[in-house]
N, CA, C and O atoms as CSV, one atom per row, in Angstrom:
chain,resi,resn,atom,element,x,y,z
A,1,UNK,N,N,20.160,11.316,9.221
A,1,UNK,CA,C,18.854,11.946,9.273
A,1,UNK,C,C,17.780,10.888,9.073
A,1,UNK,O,O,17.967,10.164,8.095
A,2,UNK,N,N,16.728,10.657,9.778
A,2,UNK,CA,C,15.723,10.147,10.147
A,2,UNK,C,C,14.859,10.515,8.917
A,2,UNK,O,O,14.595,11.680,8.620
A,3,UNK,N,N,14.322,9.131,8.033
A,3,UNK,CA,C,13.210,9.496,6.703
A,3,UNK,C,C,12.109,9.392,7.540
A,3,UNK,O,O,12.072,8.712,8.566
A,4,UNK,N,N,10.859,10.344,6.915
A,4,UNK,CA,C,9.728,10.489,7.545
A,4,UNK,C,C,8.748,10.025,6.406
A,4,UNK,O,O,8.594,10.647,5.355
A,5,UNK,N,N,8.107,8.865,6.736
A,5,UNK,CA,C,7.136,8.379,5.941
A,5,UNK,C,C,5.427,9.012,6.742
A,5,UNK,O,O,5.206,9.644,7.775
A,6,UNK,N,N,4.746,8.600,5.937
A,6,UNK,CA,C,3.417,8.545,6.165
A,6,UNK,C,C,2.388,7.204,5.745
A,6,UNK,O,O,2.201,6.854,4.580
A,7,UNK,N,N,1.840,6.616,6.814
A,7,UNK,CA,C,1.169,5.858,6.571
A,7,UNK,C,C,-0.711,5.485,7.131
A,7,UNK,O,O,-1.271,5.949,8.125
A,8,UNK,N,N,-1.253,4.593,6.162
A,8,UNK,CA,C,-2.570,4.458,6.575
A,8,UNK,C,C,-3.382,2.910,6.935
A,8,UNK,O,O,-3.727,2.030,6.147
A,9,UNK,N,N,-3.473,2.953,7.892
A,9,UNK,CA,C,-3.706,1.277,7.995
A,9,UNK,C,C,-5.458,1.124,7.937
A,9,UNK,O,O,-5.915,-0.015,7.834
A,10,UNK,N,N,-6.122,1.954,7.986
A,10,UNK,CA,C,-7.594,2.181,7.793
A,10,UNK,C,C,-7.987,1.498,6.837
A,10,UNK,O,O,-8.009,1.950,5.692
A,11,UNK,N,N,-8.404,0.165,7.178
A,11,UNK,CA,C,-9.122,-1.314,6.145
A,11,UNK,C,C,-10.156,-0.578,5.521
A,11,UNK,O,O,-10.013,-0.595,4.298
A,12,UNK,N,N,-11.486,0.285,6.029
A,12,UNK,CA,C,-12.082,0.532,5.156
A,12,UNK,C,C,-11.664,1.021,3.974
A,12,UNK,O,O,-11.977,0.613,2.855
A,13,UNK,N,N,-10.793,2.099,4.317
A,13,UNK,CA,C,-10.640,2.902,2.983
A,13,UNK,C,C,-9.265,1.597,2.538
A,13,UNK,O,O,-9.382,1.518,1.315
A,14,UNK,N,N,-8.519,0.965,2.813
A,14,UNK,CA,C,-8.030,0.779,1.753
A,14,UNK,C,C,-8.961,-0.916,1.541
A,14,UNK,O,O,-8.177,-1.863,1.489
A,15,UNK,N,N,-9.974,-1.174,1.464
A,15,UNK,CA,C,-10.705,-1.910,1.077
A,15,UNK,C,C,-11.452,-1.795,-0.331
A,15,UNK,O,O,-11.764,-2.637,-1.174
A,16,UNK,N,N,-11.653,-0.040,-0.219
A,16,UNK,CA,C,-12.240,1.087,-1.017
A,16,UNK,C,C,-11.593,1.155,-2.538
A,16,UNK,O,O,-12.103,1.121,-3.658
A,17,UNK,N,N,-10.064,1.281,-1.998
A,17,UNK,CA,C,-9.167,1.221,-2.838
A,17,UNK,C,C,-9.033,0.074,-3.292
A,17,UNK,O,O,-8.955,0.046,-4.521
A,18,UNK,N,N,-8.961,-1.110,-2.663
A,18,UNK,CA,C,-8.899,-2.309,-3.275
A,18,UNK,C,C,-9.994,-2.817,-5.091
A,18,UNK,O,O,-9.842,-3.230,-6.241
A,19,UNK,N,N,-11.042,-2.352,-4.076
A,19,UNK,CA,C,-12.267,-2.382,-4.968
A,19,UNK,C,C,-12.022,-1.546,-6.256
A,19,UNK,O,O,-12.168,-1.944,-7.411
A,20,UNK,N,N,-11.659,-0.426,-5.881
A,20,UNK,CA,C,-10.784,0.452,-7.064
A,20,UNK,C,C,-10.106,-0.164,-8.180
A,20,UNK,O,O,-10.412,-0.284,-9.366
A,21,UNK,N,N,-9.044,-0.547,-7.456
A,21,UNK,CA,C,-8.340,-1.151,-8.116
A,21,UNK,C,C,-8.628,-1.950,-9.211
A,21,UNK,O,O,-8.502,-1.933,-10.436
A,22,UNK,N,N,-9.221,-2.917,-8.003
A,22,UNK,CA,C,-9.753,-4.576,-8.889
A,22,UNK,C,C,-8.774,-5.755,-9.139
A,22,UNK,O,O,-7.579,-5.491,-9.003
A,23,UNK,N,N,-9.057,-6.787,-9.421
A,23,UNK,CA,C,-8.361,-7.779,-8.662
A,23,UNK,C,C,-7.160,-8.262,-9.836
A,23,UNK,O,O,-6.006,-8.655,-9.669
A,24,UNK,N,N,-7.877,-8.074,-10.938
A,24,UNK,CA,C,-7.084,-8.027,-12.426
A,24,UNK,C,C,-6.304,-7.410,-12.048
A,24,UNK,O,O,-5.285,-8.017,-11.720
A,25,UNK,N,N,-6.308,-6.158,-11.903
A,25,UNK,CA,C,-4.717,-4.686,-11.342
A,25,UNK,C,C,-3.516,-5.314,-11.156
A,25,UNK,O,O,-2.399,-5.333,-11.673
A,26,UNK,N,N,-4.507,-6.161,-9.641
A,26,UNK,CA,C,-3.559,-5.892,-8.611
A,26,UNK,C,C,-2.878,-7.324,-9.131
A,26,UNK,O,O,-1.758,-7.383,-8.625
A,27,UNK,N,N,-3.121,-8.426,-9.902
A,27,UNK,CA,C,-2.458,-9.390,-10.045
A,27,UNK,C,C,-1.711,-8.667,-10.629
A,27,UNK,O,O,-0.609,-8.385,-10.160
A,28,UNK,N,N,-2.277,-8.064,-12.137
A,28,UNK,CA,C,-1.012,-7.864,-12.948
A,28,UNK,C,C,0.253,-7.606,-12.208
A,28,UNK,O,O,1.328,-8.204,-12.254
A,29,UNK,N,N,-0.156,-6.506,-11.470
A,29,UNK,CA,C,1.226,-5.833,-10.414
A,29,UNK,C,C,1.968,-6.648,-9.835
A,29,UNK,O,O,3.145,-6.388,-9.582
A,30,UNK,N,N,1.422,-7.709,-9.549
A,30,UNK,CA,C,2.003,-8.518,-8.639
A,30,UNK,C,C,2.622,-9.637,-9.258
A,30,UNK,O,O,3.480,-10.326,-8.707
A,31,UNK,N,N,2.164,-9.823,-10.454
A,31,UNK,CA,C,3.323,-10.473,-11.650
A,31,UNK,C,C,4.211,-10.052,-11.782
A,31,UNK,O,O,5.118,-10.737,-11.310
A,32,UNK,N,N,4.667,-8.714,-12.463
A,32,UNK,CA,C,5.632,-7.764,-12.644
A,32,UNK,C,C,6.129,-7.663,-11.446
A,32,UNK,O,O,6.878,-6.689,-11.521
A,33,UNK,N,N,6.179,-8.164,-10.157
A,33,UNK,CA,C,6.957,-7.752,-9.110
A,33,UNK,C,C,7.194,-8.976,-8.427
A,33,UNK,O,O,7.703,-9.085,-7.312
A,34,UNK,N,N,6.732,-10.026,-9.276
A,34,UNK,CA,C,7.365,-11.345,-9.042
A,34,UNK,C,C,6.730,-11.644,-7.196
A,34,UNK,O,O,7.361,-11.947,-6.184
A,35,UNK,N,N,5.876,-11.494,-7.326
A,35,UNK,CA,C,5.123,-11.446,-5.750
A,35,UNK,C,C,3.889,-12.445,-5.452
A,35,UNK,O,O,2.959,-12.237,-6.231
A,36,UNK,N,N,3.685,-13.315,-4.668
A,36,UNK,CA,C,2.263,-14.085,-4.614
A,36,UNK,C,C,1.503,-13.092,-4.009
A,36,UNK,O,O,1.764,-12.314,-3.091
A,37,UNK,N,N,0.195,-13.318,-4.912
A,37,UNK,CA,C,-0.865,-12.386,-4.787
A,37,UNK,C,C,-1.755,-12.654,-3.283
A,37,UNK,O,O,-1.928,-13.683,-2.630
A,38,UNK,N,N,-2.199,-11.292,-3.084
A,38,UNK,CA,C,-1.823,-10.844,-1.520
A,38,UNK,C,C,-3.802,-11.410,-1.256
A,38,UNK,O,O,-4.786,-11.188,-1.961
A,39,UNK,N,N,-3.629,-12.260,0.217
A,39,UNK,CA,C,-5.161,-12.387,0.407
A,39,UNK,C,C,-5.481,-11.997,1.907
A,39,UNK,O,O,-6.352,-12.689,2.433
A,40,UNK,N,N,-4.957,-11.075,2.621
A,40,UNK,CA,C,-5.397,-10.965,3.578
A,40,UNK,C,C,-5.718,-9.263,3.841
A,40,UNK,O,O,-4.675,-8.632,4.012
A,41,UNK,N,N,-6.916,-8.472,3.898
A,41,UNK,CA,C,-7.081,-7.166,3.777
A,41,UNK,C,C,-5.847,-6.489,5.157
A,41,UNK,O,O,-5.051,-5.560,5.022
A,42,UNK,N,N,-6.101,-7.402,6.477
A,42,UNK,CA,C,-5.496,-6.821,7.746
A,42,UNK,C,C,-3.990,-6.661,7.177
A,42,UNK,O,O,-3.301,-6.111,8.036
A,43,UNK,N,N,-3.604,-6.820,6.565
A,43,UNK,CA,C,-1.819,-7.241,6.317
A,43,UNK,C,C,-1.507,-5.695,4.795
A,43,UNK,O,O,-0.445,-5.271,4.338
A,44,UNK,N,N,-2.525,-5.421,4.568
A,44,UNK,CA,C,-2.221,-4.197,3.559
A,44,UNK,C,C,-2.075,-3.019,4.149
A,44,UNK,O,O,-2.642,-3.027,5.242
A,45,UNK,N,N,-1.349,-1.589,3.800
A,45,UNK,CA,C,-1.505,-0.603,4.219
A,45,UNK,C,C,-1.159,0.498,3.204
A,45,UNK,O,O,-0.779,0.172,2.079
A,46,UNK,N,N,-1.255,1.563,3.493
A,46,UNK,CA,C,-0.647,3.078,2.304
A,46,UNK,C,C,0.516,3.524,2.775
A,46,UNK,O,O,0.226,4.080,3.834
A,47,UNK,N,N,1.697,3.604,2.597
A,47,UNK,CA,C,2.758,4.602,2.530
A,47,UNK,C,C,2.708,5.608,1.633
A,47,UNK,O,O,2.510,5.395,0.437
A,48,UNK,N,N,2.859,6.615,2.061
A,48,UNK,CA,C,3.434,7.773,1.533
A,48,UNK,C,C,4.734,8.501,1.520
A,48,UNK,O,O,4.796,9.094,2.597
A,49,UNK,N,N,5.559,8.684,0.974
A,49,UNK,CA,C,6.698,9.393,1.336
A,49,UNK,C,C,7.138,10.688,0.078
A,49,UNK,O,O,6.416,10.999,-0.869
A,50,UNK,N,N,7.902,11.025,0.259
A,50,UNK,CA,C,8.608,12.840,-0.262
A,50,UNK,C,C,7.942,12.610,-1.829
A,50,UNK,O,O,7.359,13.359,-2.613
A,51,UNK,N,N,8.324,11.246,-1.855
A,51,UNK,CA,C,8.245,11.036,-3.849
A,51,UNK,C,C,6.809,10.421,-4.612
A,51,UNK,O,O,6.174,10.558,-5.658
A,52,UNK,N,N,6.773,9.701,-3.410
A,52,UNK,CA,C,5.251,8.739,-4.128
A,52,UNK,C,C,4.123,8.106,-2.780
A,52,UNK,O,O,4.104,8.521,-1.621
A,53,UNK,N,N,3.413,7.210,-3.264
A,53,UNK,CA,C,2.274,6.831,-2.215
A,53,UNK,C,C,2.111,5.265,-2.698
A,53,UNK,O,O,1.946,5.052,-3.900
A,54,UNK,N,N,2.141,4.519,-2.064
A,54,UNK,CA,C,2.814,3.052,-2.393
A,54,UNK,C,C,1.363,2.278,-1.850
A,54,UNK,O,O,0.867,2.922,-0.926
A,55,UNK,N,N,0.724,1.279,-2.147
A,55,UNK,CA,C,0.452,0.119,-1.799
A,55,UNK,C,C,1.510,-0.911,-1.216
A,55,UNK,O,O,2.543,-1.224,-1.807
A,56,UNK,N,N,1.054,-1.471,0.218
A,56,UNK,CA,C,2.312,-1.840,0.805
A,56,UNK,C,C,1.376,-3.383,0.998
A,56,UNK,O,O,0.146,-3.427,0.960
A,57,UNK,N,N,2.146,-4.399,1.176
A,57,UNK,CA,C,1.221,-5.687,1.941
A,57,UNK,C,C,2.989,-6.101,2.498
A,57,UNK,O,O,4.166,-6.051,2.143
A,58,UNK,N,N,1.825,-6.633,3.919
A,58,UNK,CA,C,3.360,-6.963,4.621
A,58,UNK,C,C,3.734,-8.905,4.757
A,58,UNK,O,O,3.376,-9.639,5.678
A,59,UNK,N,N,4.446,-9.250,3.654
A,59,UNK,CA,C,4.364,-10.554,3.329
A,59,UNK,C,C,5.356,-10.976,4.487
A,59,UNK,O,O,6.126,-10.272,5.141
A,60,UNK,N,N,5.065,-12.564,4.556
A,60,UNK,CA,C,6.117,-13.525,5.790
A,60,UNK,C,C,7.715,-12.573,5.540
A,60,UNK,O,O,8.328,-12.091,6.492
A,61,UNK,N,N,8.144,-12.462,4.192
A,61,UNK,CA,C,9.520,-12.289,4.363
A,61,UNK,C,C,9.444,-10.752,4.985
A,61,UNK,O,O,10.475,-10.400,5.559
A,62,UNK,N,N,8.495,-9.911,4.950
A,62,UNK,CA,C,8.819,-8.585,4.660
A,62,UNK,C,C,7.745,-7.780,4.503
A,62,UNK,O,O,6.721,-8.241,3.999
A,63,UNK,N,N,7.837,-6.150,5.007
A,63,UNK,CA,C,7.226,-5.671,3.973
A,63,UNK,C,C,7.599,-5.397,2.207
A,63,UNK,O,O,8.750,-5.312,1.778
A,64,UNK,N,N,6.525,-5.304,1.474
A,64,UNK,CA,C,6.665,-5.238,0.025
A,64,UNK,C,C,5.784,-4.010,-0.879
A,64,UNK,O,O,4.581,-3.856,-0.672
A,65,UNK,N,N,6.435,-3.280,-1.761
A,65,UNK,CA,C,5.797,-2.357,-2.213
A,65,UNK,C,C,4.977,-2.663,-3.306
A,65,UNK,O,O,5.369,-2.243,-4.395
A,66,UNK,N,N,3.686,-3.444,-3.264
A,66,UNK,CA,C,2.912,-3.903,-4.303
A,66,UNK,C,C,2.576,-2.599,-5.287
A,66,UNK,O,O,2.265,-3.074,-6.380
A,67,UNK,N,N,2.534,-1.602,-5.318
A,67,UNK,CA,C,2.196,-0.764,-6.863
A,67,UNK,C,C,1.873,0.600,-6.247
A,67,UNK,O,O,1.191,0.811,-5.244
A,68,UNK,N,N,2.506,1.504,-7.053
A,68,UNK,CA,C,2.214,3.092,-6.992
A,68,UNK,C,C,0.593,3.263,-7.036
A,68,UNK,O,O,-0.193,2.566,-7.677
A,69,UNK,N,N,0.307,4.335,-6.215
A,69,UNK,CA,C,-1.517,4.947,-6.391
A,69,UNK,C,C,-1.279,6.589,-6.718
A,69,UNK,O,O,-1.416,7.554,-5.966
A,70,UNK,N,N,-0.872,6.526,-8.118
A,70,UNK,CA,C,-0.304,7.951,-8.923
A,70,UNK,C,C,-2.131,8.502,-8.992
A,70,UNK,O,O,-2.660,9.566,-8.671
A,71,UNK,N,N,-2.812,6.938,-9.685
A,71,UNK,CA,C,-3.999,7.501,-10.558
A,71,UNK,C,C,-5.224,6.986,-9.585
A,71,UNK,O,O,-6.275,6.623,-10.113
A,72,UNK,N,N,-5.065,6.961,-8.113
A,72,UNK,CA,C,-6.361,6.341,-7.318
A,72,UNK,C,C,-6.492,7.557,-6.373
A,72,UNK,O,O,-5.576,8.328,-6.086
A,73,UNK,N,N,-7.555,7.602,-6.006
A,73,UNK,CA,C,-8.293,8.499,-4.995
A,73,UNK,C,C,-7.443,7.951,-3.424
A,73,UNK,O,O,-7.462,6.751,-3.148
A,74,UNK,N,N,-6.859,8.780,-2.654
A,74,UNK,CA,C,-6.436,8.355,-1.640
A,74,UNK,C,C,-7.281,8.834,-0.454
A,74,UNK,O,O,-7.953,9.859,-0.577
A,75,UNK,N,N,-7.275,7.945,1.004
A,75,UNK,CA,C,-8.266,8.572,2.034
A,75,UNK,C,C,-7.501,9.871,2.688
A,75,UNK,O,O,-6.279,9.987,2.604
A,76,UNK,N,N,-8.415,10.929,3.410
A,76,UNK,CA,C,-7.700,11.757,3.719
A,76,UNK,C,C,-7.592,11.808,5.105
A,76,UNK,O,O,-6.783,12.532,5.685
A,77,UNK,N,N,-8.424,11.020,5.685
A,77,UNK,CA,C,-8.008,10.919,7.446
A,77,UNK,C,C,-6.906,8.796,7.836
A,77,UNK,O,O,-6.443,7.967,7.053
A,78,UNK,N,N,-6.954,8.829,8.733
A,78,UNK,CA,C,-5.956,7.827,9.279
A,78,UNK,C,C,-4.690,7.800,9.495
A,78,UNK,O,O,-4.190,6.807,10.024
A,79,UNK,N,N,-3.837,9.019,9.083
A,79,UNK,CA,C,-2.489,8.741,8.194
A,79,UNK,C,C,-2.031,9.198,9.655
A,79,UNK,O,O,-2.477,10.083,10.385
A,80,UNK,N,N,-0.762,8.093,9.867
A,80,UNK,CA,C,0.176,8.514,10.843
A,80,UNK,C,C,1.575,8.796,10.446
A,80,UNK,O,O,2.063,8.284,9.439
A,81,UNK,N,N,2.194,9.560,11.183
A,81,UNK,CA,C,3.562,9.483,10.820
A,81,UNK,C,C,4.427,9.085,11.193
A,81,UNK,O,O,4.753,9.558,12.281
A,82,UNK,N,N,5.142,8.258,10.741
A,82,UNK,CA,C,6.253,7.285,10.840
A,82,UNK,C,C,7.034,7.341,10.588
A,82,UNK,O,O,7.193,7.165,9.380
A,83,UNK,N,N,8.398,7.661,11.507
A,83,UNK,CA,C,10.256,7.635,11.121
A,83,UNK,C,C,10.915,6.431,11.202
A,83,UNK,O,O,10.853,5.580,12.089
A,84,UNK,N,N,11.732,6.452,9.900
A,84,UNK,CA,C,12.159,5.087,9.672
A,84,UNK,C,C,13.494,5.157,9.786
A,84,UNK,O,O,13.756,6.108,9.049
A,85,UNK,N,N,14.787,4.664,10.349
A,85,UNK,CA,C,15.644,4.765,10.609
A,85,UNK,C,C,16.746,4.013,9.303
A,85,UNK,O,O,17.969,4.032,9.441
């Protein structure tokens, strides 16, 4: 069976979110996940799936799940849906 994610690649809003965040956040996060901290806005996006809503940046090796958005305002238009095999 085919997982069905949801995702948002809309720079403004997650620019929005960025700003949200703040840059302190997002290092911390990115300590704890043993990750070099992310500098390019085009390369970030939102997943969503059944359980949670992820900050994603898609590094050389990979994509990577930089930090849950349990406690951030999410956008409500852009979102496509995406099956992942």
């Amino acid at each position: 069976m085919k997982n069905i994610v949801y995702r948002n690649h809309d720079r403004y809003a997650i620019k929005h979110l960025l700003m949200e965040i703040g840059a302190h956040q997002l290092n911390k996060e990115c300590q704890l996940m043993k990750l070099p901290f992310p500098k390019r806005l085009s390369l970030f996006y939102i997943e969503s799936s059944d359980d949670c809503v992820y900050l994603v940046y898609k590094y050389y090796e990979g994509s990577r799940k930089v930090m849950k958005l349990d406690r951030y305002e999410l956008p409500e238009v852009g979102w496509e849906r995406v099956s992942l095999e």
